[in-house]
Predicted model as a PDB file, atoms N, CA, C, CB and O in Angstrom, pLDDT in the B-factor column:
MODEL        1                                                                  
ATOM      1  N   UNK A   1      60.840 109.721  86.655  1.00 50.00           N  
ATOM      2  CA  UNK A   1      61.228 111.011  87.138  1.00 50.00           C  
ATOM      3  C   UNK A   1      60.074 111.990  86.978  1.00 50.00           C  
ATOM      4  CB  UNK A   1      62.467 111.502  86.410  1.00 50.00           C  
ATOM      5  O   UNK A   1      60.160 113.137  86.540  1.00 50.00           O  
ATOM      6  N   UNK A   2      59.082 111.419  87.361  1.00 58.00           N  
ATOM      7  CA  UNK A   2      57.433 112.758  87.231  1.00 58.00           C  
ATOM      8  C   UNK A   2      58.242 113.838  87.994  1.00 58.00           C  
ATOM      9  CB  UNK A   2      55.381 112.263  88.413  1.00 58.00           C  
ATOM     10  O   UNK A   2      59.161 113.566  88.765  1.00 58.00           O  
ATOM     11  N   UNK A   3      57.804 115.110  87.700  1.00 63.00           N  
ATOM     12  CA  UNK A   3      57.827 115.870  88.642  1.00 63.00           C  
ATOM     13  C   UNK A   3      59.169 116.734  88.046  1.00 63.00           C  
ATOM     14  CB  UNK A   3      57.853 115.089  90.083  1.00 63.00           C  
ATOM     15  O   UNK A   3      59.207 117.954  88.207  1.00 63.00           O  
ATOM     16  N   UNK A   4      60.025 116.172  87.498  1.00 70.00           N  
ATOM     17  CA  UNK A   4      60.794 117.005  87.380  1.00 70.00           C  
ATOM     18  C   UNK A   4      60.999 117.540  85.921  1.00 70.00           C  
ATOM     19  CB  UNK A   4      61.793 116.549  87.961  1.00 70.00           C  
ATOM     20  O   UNK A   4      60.585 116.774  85.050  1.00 70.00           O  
ATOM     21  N   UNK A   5      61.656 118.911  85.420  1.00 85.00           N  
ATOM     22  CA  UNK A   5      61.853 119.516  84.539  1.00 85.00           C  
ATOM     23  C   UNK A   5      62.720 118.642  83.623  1.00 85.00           C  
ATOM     24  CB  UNK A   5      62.268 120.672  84.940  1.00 85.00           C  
ATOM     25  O   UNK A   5      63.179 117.724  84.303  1.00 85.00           O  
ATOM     26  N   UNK A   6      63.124 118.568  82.348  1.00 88.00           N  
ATOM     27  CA  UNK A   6      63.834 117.717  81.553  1.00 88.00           C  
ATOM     28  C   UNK A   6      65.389 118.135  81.271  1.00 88.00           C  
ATOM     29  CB  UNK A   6      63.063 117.610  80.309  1.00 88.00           C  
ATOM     30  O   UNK A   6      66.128 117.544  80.483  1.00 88.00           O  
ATOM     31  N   UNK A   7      65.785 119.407  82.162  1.00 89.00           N  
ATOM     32  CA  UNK A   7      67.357 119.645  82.185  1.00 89.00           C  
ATOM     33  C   UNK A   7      67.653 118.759  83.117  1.00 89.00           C  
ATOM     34  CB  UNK A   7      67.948 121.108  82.547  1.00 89.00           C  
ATOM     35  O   UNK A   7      68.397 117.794  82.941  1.00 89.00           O  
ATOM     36  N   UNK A   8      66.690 119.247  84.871  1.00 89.00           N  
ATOM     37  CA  UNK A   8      67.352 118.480  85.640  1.00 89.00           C  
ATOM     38  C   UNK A   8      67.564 116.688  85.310  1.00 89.00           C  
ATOM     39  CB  UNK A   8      66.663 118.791  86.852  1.00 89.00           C  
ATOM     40  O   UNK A   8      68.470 115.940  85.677  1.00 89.00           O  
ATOM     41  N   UNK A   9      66.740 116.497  84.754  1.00 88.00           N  
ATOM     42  CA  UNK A   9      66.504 114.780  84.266  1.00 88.00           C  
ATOM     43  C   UNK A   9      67.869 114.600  83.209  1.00 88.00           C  
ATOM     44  CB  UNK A   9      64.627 114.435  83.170  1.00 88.00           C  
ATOM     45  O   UNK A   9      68.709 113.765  83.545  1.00 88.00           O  
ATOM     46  N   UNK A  10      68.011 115.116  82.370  1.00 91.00           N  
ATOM     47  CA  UNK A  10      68.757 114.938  81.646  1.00 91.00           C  
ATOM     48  C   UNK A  10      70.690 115.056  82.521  1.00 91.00           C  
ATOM     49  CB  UNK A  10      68.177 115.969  80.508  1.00 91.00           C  
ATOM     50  O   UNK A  10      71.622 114.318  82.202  1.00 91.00           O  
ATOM     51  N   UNK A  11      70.757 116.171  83.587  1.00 92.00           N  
ATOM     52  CA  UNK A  11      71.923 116.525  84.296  1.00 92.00           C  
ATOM     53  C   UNK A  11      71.667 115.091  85.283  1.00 92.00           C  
ATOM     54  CB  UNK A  11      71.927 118.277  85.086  1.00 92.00           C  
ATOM     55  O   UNK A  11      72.849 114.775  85.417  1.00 92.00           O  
ATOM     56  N   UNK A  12      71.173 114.416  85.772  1.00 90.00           N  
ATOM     57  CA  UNK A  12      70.921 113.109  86.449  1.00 90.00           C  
ATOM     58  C   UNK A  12      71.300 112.133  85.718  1.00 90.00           C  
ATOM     59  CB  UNK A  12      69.630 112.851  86.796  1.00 90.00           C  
ATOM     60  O   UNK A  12      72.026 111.255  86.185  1.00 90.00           O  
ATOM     61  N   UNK A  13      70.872 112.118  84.434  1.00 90.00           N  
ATOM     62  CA  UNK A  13      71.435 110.940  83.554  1.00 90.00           C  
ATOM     63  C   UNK A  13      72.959 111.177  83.336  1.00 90.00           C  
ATOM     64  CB  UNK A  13      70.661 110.854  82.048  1.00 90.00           C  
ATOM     65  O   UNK A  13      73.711 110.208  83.438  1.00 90.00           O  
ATOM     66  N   UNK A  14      73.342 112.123  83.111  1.00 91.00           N  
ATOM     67  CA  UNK A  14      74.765 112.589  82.571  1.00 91.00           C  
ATOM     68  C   UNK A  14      75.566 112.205  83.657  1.00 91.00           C  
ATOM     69  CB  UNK A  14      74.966 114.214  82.212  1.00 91.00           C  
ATOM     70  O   UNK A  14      76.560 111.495  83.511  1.00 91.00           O  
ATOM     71  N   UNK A  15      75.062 112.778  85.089  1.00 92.00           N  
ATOM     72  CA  UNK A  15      75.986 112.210  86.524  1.00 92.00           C  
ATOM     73  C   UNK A  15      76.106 110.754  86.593  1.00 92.00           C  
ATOM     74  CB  UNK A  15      75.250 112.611  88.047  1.00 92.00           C  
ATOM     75  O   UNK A  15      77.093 110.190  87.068  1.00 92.00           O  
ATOM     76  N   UNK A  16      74.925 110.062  86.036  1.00 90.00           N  
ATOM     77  CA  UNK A  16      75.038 108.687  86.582  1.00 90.00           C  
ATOM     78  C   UNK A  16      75.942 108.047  86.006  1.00 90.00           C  
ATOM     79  CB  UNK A  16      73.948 107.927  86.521  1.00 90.00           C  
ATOM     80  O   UNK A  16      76.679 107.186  86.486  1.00 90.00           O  
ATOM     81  N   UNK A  17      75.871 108.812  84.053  1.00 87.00           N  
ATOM     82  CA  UNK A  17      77.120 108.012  83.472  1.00 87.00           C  
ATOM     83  C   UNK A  17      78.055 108.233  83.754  1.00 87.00           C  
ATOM     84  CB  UNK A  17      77.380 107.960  82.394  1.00 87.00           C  
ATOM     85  O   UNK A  17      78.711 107.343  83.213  1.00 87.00           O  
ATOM     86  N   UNK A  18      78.827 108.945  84.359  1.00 88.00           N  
ATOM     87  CA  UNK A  18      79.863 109.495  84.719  1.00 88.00           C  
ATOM     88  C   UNK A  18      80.439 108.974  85.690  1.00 88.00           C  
ATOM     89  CB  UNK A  18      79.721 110.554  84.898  1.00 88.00           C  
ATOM     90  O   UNK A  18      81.665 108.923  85.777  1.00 88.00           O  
ATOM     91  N   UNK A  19      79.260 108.298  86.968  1.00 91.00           N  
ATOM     92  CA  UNK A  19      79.928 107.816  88.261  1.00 91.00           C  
ATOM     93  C   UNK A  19      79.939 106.594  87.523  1.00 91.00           C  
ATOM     94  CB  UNK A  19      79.174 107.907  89.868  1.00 91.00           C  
ATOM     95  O   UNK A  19      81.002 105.995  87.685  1.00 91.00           O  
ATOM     96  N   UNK A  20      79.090 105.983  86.729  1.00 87.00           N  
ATOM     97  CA  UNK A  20      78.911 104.531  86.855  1.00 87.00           C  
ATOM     98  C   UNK A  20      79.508 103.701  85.626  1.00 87.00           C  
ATOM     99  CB  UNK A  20      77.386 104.238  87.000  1.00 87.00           C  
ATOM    100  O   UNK A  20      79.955 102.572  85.825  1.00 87.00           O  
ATOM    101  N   UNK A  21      79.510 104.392  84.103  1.00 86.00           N  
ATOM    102  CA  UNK A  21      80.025 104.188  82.949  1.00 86.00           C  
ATOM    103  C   UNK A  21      81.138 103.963  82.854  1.00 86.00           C  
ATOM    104  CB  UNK A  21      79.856 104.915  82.279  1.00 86.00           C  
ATOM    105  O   UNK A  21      81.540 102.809  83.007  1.00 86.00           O  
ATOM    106  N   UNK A  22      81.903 104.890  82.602  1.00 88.00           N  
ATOM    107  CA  UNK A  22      83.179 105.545  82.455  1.00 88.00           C  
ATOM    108  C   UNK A  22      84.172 104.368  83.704  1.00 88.00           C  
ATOM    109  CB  UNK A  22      82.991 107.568  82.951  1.00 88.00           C  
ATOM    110  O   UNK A  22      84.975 103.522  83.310  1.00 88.00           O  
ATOM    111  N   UNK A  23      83.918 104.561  84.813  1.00 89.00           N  
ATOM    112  CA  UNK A  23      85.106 103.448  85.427  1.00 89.00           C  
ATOM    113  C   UNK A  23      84.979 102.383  85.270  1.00 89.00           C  
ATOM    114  CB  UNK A  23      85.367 103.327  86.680  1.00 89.00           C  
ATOM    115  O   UNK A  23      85.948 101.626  85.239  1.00 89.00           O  
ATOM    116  N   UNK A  24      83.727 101.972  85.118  1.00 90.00           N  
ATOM    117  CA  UNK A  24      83.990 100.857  84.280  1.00 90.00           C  
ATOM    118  C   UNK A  24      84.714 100.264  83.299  1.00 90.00           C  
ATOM    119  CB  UNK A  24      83.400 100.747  83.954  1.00 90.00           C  
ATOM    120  O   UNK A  24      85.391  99.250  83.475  1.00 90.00           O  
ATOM    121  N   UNK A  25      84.563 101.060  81.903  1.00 91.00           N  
ATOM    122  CA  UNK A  25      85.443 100.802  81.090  1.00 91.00           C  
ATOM    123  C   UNK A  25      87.181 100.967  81.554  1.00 91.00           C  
ATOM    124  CB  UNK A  25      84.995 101.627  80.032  1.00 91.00           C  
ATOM    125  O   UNK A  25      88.115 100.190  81.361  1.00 91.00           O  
ATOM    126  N   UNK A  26      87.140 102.238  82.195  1.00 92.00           N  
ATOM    127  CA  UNK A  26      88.579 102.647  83.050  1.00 92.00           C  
ATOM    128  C   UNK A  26      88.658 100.785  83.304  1.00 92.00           C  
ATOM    129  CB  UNK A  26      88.365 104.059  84.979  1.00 92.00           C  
ATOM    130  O   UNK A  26      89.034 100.012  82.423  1.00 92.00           O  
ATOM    131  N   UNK A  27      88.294 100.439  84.443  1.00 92.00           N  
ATOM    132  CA  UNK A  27      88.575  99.271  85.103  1.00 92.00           C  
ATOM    133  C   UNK A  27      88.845  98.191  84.305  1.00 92.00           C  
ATOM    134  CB  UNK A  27      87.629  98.956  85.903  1.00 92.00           C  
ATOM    135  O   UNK A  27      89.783  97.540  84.764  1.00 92.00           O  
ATOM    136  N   UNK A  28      88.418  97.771  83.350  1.00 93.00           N  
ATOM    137  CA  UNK A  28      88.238  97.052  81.905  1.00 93.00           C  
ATOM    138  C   UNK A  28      89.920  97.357  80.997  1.00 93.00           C  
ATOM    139  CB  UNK A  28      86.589  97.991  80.902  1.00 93.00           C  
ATOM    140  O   UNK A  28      90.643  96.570  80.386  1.00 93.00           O  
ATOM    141  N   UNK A  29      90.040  98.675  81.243  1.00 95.00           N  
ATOM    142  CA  UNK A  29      91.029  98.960  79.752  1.00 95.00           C  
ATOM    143  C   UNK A  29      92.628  98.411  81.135  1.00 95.00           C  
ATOM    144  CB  UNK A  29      90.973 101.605  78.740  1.00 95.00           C  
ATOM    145  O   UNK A  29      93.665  97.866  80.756  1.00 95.00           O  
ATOM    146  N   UNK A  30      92.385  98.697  82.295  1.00 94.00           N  
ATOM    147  CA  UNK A  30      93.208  98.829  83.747  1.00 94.00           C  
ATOM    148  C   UNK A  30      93.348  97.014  83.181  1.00 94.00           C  
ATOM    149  CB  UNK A  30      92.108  99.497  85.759  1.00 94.00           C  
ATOM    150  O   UNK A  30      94.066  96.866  82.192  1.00 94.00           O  
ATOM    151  N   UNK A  31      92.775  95.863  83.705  1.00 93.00           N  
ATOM    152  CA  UNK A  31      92.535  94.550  83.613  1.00 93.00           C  
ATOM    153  C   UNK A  31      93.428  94.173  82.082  1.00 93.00           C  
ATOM    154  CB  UNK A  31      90.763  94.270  83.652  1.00 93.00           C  
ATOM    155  O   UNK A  31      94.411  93.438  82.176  1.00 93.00           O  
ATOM    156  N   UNK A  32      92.943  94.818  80.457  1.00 94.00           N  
ATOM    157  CA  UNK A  32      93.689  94.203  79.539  1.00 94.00           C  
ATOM    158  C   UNK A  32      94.989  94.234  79.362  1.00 94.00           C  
ATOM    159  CB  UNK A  32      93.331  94.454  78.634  1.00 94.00           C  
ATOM    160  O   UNK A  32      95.715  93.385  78.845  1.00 94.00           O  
ATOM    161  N   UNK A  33      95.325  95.570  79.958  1.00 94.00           N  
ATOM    162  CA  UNK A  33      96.561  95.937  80.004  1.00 94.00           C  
ATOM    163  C   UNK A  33      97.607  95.505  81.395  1.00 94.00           C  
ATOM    164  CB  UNK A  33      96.387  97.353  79.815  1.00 94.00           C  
ATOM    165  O   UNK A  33      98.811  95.753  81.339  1.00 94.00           O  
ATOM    166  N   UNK A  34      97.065  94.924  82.459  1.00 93.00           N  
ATOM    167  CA  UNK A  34      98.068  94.273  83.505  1.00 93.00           C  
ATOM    168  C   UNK A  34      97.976  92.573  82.524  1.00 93.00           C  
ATOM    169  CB  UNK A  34      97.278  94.305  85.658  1.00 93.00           C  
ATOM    170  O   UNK A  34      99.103  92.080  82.466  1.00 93.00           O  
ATOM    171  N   UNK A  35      96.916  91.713  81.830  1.00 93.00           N  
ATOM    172  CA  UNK A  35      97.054  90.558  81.336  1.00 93.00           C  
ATOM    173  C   UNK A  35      98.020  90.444  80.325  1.00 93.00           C  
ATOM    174  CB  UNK A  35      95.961  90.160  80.961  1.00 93.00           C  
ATOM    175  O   UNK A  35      98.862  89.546  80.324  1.00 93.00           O  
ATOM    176  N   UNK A  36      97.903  91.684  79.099  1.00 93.00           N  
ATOM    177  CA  UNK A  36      98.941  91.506  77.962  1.00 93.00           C  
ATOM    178  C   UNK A  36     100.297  91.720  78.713  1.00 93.00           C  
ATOM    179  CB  UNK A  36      98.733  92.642  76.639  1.00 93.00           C  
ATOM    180  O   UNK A  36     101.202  90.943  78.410  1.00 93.00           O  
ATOM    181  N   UNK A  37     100.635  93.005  79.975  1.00 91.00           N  
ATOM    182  CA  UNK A  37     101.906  93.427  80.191  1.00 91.00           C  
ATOM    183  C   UNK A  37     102.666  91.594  80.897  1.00 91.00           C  
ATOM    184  CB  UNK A  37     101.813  95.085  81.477  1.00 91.00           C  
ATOM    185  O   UNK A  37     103.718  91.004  80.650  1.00 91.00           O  
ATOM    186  N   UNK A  38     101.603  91.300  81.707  1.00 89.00           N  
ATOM    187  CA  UNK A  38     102.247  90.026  82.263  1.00 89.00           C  
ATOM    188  C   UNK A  38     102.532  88.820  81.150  1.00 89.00           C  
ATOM    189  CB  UNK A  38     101.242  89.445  83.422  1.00 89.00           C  
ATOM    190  O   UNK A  38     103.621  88.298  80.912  1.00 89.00           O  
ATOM    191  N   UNK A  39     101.378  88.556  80.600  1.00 90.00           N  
ATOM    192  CA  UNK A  39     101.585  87.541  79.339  1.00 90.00           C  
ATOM    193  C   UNK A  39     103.022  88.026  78.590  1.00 90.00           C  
ATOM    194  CB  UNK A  39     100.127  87.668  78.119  1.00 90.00           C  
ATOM    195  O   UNK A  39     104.002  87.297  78.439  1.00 90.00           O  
ATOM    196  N   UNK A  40     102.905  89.459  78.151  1.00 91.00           N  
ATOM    197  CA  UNK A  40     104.286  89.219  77.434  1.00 91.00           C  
ATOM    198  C   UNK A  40     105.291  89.517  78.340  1.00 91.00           C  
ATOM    199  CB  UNK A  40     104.529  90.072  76.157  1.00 91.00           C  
ATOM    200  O   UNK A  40     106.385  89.330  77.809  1.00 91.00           O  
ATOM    201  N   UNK A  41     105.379  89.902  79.489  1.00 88.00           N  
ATOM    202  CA  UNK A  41     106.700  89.490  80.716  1.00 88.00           C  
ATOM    203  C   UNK A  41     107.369  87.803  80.595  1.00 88.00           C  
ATOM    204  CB  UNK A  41     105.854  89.598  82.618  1.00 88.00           C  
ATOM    205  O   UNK A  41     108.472  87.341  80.303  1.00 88.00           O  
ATOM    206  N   UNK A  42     105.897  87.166  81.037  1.00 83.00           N  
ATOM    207  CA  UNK A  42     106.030  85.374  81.011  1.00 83.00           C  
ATOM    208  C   UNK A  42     106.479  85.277  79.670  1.00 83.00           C  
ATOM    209  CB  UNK A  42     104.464  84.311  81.260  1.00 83.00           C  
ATOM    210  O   UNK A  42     107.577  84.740  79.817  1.00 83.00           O  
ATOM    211  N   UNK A  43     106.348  85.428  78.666  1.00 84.00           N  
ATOM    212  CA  UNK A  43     106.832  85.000  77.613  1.00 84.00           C  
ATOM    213  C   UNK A  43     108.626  85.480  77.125  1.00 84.00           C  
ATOM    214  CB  UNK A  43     105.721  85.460  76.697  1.00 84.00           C  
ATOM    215  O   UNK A  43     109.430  85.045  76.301  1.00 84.00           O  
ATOM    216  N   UNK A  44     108.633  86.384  77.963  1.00 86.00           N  
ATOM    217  CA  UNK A  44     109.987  86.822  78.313  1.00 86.00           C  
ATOM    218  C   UNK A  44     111.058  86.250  79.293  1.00 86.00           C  
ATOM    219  CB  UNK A  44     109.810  87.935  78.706  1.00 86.00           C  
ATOM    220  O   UNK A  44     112.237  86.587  79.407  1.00 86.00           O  
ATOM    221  N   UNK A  45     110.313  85.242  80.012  1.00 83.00           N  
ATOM    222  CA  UNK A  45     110.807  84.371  80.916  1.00 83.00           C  
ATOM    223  C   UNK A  45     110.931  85.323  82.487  1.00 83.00           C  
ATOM    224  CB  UNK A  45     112.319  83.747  80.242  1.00 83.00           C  
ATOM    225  O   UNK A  45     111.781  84.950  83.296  1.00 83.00           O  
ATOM    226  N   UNK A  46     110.070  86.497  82.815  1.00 82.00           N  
ATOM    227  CA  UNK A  46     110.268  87.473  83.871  1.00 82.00           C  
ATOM    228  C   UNK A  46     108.181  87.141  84.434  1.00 82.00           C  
ATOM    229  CB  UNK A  46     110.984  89.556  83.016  1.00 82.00           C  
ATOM    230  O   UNK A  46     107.124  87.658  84.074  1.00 82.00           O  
ATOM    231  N   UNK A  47     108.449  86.341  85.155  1.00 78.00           N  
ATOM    232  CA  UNK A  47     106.995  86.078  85.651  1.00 78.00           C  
ATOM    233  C   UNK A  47     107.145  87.145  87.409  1.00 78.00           C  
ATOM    234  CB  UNK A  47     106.666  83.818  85.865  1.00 78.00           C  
ATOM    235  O   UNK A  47     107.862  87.061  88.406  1.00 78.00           O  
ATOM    236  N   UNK A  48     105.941  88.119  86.922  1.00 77.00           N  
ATOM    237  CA  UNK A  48     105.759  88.911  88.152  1.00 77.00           C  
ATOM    238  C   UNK A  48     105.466  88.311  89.189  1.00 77.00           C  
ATOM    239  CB  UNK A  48     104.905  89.786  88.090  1.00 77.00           C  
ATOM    240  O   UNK A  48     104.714  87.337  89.217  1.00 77.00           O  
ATOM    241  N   UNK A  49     106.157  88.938  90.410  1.00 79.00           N  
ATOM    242  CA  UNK A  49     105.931  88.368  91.733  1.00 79.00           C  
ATOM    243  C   UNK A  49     105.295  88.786  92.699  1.00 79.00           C  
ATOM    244  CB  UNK A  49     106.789  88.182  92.229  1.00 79.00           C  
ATOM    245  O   UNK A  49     105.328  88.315  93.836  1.00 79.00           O  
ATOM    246  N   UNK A  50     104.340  90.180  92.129  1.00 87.00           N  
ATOM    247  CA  UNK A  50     103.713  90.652  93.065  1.00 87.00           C  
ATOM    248  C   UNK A  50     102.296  90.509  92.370  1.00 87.00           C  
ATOM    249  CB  UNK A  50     104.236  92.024  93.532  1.00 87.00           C  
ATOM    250  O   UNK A  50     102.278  90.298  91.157  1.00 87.00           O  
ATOM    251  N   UNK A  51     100.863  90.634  93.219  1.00 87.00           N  
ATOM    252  CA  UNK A  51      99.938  90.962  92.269  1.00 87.00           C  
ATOM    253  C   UNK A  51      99.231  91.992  92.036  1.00 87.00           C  
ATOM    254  CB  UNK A  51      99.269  90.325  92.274  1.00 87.00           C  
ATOM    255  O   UNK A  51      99.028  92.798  92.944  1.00 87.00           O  
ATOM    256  N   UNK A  52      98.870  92.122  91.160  1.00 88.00           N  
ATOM    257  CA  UNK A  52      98.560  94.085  90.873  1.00 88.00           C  
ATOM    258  C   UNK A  52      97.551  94.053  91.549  1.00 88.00           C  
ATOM    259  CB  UNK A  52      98.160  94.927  89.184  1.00 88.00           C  
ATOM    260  O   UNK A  52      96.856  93.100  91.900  1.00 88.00           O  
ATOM    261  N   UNK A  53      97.444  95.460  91.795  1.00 91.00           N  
ATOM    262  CA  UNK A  53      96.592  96.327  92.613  1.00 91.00           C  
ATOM    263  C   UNK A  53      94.807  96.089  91.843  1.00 91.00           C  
ATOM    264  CB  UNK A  53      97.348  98.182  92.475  1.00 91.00           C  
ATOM    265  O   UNK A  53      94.548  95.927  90.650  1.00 91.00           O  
ATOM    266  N   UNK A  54      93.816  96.150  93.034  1.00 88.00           N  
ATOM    267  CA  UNK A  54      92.678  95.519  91.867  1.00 88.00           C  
ATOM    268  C   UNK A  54      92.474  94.605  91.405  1.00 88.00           C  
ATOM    269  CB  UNK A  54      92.594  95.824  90.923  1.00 88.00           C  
ATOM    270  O   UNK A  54      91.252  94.466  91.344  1.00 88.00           O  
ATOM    271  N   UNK A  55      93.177  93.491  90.835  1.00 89.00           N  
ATOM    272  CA  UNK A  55      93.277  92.514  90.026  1.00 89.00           C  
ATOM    273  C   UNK A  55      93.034  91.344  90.936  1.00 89.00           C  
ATOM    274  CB  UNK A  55      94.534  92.531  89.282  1.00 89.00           C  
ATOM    275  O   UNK A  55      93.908  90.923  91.694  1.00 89.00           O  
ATOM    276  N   UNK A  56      91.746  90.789  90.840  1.00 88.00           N  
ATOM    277  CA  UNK A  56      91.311  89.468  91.982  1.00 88.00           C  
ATOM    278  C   UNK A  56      91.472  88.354  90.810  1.00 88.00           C  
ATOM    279  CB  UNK A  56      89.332  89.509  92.858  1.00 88.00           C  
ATOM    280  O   UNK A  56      90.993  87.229  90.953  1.00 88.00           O  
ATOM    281  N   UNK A  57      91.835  88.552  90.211  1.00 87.00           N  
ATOM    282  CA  UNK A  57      91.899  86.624  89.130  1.00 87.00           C  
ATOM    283  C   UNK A  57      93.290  86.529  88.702  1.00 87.00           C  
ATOM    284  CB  UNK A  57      90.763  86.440  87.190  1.00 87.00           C  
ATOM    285  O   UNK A  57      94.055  87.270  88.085  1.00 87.00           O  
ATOM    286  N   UNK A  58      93.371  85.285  89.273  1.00 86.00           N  
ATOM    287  CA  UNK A  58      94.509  84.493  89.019  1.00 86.00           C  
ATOM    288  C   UNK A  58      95.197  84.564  87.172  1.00 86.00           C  
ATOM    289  CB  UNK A  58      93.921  82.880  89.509  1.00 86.00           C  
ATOM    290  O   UNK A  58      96.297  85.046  86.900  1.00 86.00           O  
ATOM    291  N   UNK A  59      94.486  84.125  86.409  1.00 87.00           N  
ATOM    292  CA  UNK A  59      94.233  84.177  85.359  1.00 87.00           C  
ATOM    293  C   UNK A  59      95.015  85.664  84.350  1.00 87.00           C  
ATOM    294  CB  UNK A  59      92.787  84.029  85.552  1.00 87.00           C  
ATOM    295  O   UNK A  59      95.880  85.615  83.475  1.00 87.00           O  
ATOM    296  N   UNK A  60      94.247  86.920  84.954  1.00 88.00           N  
ATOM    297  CA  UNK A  60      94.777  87.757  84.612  1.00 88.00           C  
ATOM    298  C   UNK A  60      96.436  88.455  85.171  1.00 88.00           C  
ATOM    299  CB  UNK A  60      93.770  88.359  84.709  1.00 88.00           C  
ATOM    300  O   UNK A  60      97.303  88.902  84.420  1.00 88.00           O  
ATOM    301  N   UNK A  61      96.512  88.341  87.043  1.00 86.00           N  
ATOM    302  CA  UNK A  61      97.864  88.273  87.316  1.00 86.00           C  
ATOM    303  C   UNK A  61      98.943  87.294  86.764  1.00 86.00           C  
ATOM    304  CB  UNK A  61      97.871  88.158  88.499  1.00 86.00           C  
ATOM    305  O   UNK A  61     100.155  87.457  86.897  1.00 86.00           O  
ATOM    306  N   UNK A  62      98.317  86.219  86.107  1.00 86.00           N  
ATOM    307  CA  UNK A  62      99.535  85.237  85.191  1.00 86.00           C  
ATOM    308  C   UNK A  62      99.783  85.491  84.260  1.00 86.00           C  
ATOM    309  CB  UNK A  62      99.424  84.013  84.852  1.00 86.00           C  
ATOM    310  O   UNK A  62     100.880  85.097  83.864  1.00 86.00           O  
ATOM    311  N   UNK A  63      98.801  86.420  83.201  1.00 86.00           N  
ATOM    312  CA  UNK A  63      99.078  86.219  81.706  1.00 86.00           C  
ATOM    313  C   UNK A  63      98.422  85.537  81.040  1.00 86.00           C  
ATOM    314  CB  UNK A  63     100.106  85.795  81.404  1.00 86.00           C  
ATOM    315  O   UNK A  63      98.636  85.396  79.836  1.00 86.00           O  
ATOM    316  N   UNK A  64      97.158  84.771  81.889  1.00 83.00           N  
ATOM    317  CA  UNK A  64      96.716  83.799  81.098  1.00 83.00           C  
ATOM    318  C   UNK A  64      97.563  82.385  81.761  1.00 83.00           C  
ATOM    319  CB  UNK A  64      97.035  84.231  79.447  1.00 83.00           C  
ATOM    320  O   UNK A  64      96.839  81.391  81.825  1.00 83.00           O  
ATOM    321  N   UNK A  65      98.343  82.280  82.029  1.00 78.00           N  
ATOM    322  CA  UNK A  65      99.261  80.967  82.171  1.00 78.00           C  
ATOM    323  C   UNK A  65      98.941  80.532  83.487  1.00 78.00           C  
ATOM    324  CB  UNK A  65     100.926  81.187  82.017  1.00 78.00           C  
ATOM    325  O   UNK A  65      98.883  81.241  84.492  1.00 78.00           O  
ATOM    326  N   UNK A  66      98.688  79.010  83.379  1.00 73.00           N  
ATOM    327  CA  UNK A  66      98.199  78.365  84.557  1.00 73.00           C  
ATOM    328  C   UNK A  66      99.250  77.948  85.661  1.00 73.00           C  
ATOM    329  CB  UNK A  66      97.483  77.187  84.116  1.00 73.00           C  
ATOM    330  O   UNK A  66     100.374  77.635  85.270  1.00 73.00           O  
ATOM    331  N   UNK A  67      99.060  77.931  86.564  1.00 63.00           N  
ATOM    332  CA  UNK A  67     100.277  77.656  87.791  1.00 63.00           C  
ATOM    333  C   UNK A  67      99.250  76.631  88.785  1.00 63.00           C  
ATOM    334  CB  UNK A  67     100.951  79.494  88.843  1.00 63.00           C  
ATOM    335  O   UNK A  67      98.173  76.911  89.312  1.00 63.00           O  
ATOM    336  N   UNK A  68      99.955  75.481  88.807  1.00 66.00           N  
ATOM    337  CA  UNK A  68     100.094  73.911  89.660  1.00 66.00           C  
ATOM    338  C   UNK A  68     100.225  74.358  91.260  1.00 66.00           C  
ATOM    339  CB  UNK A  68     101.790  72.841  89.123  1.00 66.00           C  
ATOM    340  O   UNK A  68      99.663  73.542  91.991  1.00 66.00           O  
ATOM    341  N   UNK A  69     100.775  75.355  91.892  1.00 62.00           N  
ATOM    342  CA  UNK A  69     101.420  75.170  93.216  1.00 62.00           C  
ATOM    343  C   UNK A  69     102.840  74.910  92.850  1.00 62.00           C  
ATOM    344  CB  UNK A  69     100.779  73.973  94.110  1.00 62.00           C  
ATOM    345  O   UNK A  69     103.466  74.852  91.792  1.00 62.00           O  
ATOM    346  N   UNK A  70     103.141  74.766  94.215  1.00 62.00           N  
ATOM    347  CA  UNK A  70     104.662  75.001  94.436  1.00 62.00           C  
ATOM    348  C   UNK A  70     105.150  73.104  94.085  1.00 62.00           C  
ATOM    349  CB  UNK A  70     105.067  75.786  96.499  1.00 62.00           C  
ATOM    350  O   UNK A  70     104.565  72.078  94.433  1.00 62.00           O  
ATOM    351  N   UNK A  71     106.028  73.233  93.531  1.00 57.00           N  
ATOM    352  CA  UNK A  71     106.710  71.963  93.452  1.00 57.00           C  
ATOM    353  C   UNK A  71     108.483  71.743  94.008  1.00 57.00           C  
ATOM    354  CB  UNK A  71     106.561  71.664  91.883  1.00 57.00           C  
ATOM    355  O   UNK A  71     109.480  72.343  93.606  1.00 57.00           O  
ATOM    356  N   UNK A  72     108.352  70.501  95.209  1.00 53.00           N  
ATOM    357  CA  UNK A  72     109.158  70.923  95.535  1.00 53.00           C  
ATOM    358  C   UNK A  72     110.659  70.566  95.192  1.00 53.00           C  
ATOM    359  CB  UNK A  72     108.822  70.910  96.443  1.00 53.00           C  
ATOM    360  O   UNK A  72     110.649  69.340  95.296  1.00 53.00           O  
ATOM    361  N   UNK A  73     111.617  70.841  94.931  1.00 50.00           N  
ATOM    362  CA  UNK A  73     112.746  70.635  93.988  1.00 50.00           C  
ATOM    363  C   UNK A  73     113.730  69.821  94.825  1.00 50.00           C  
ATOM    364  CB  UNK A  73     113.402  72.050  93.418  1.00 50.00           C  
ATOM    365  O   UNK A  73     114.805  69.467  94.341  1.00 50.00           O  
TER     366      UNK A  73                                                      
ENDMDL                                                                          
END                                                                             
């Protein structure tokens, strides 16, 4: 950052954490909390049937608990 004064440098660093830090963890704390709510649903015998919003892994929309496919009865 030549050239520039050390507020503006410092107000650049502060924005970046802000766009880039912070939802992260958001996104992170979002992820532990749909895995524990489902894990302890499944363990309740109430396995969700939709998959949350955000959430691309199998893994975490189960609870952790692995699923075979459909078997047919």
């Amino acid at each position: 950052m030549a050239g520039t004064n050390p507020i503006s440098a410092l107000l650049i660093i502060i924005i970046t954490i802000f766009r880039k830090y912070f939802p992260g963890h958001i996104h992170a704390f979002y992820l532990e909390y749909v895995y524990f709510e489902r894990r302890s649903q499944g363990q309740a015998g109430n396995m969700a049937v939709k998959r949350a919003p955000g959430v691309y892994s199998e893994n975490v929309n189960n609870g952790g608990r692995t699923t075979y496919g459909t078997v047919a009865a």
